[in-house]
C-alpha positions as CSV (number, residue, x, y, z in Angstrom):
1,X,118.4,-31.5,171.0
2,X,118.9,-35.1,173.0
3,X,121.5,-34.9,175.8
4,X,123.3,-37.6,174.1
5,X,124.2,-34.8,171.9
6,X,124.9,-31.8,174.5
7,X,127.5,-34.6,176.0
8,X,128.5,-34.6,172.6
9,X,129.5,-30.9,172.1
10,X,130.5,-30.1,175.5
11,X,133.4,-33.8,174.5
12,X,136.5,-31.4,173.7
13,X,137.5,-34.6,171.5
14,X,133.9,-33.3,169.1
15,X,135.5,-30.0,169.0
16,X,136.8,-28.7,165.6
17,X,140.9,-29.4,165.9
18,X,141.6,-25.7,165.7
19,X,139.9,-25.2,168.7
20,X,141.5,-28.1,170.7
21,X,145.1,-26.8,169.5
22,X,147.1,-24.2,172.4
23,X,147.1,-20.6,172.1
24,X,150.1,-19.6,170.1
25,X,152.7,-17.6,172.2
26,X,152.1,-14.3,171.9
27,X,155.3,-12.5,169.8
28,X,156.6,-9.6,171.9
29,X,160.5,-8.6,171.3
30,X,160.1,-5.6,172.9
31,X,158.6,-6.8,176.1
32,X,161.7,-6.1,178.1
33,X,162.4,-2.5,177.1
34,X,158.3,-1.7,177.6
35,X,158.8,-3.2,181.3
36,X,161.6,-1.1,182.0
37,X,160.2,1.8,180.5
38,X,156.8,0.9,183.0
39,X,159.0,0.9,185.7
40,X,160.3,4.4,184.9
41,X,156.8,5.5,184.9
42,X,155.4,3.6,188.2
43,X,158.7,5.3,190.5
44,X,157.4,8.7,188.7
45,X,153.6,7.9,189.9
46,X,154.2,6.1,192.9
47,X,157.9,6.9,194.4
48,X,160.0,3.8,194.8
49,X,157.9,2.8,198.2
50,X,155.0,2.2,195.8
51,X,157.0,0.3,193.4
52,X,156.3,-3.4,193.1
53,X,156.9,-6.3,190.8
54,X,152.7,-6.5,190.2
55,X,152.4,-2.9,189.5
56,X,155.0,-2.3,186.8
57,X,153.5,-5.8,184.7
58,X,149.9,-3.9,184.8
59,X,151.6,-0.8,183.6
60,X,153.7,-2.7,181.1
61,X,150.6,-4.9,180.1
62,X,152.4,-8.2,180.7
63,X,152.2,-11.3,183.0
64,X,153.4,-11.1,186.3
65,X,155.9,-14.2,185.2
66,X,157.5,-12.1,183.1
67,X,159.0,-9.9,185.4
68,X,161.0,-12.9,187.2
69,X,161.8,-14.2,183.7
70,X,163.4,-11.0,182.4
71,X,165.2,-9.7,185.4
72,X,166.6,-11.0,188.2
73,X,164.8,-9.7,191.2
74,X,163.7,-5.9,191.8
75,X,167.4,-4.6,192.1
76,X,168.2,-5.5,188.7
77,X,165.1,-3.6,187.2
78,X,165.3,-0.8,188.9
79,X,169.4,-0.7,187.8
80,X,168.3,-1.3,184.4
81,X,165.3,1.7,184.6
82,X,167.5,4.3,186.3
83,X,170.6,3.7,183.6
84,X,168.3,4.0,181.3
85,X,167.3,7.5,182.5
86,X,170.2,8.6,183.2
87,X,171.6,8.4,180.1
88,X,168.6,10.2,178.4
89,X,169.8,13.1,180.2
90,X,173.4,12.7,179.7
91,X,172.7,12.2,176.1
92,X,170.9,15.9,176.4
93,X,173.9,17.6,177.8
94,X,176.2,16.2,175.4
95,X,173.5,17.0,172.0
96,X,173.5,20.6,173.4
97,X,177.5,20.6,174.1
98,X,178.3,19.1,170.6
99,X,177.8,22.4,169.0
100,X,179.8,24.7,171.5
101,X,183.0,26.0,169.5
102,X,184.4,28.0,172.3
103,X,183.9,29.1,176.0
104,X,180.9,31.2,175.6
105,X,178.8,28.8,173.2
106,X,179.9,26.2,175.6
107,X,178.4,28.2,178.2
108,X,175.6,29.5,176.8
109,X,174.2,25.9,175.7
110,X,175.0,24.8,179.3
111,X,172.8,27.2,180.4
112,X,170.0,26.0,178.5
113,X,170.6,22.6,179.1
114,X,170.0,23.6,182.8
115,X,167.0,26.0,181.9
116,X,165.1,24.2,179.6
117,X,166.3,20.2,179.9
118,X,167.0,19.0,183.1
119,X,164.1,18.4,185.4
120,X,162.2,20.0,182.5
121,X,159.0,17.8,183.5
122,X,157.6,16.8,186.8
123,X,158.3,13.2,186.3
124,X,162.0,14.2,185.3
125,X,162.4,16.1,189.0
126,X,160.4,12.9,190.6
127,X,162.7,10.2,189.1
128,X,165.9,12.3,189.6
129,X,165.2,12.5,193.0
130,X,164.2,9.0,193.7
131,X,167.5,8.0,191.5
132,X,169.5,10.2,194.0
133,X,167.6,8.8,197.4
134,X,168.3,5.3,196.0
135,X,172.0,6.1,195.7
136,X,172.4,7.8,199.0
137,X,170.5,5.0,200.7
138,X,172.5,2.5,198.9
139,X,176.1,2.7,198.0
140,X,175.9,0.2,195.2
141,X,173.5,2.1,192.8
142,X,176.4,5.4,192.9
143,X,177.7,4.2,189.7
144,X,174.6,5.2,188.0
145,X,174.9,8.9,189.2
146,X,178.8,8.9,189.2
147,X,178.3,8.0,185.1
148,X,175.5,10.3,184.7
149,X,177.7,13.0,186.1
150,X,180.8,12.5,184.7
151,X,179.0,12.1,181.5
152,X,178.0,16.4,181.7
153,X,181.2,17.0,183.2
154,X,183.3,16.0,180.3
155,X,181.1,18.0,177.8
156,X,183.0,20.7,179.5
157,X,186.3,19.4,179.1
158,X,187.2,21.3,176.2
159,X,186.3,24.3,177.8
160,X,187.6,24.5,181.3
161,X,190.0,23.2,183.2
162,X,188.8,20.2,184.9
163,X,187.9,21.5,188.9
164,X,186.4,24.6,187.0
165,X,184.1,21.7,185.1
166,X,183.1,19.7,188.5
167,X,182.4,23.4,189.9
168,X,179.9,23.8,186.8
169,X,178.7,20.4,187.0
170,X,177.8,21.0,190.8
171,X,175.9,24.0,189.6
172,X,173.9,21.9,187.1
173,X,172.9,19.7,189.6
174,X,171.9,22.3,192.4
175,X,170.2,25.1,190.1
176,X,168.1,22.5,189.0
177,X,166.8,21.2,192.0
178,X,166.6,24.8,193.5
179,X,164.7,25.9,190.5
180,X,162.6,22.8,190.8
181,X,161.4,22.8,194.5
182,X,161.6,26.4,195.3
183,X,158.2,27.8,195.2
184,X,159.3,31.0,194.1
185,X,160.7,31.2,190.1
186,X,164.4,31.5,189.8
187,X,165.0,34.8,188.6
188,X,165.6,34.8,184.5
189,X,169.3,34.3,183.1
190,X,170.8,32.8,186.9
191,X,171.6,30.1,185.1
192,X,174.1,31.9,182.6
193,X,174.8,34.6,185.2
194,X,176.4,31.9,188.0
195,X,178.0,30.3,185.0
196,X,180.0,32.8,183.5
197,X,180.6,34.1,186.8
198,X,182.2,30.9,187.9
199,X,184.3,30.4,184.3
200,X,185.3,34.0,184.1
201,X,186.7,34.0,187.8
202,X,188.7,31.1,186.9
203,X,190.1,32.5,183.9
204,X,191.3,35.3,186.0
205,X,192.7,33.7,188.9
């Protein structure tokens, strides 16, 4: 082959058109909800510390310039990741509630809801306690746990009167972690026992 026709083939004006033409954009509609679900599951690997803009696009397979074009700034995504798994576990509590028909179904499916739902998975406990962190350390994230929680308290409503439901609710939240982070098992049926303990005694005073 003469170089006059290497210089020819390397010319990108000799290349077929096709090959000349731009790389089509590549269709993703779902790219935002797969970043925010990444994010989700970077603050459960890595804690919030470990959380950056660079490490949530590799986990959510997308250009770095996407994270900038989508959200505005690392506040915003982690608001949109911690809604989002917040109400996933609302939406728990109030599946298990919407069967109850009186005090003691109510009581029995809150039970399991604590037992078997909430901070069922070690991710669960890691982002719920990141989530909570985040909220004490900054005031302006509390509406995410003041939904979340008021979302499981009203499944109670129908139930209770509503100080005996934010007495419930308060349970939920610290049986959970306590079950979670003691090294020791809870013993089995706490759950239901401190519930109907706490119900009953209201109904009697």
């Amino acid at each position: 082959m003469s170089p006059s026709s290497i210089e020819q083939d390397d010319d990108p004006a000799s290349r077929p058109r096709a090959a000349r033409l731009p790389r089509p954009r590549r269709h993703d509609p779902d790219r935002r909800d797969r970043i925010i679900d990444a994010c989700l599951d970077v603050i459960a690997e890595h804690g919030l510390a470990g959380t950056s803009h660079r490490r949530v696009a590799a986990a959510a397979d997308v250009p770095l310039g996407s994270m900038t074009y989508h959200f505005n700034g690392m506040d915003d995504l982690l608001r949109e990741a911690f809604t989002r798994f917040a109400d996933s576990v609302a939406q728990q509590a109030e599946r298990r509630m919407a069967a109850a028909e009186d005090l003691d179904d109510a009581l029995a499916e809150f039970s399991r809801n604590i037992d078997e739902d909430v901070l069922a998975t070690q991710r669960d406990l890691v982002l719920t306690l990141e989530l909570y962190t985040l909220a004490a350390r900054r005031p302006e994230f509390r509406d995410i746990t003041t939904t979340w929680m008021t979302r499981t308290r009203a499944t109670l409503d129908p139930f209770v009167d509503p100080r005996t439901g934010q007495i419930l609710d308060a349970m939920n939240e610290g049986l959970t972690i306590h079950r979670a982070l003691h090294a020791d098992p809870a013993s089995e049926g706490l759950a239901a026992d401190a519930l109907a303990r706490i119900a009953r005694g209201a109904d009697e005073g």
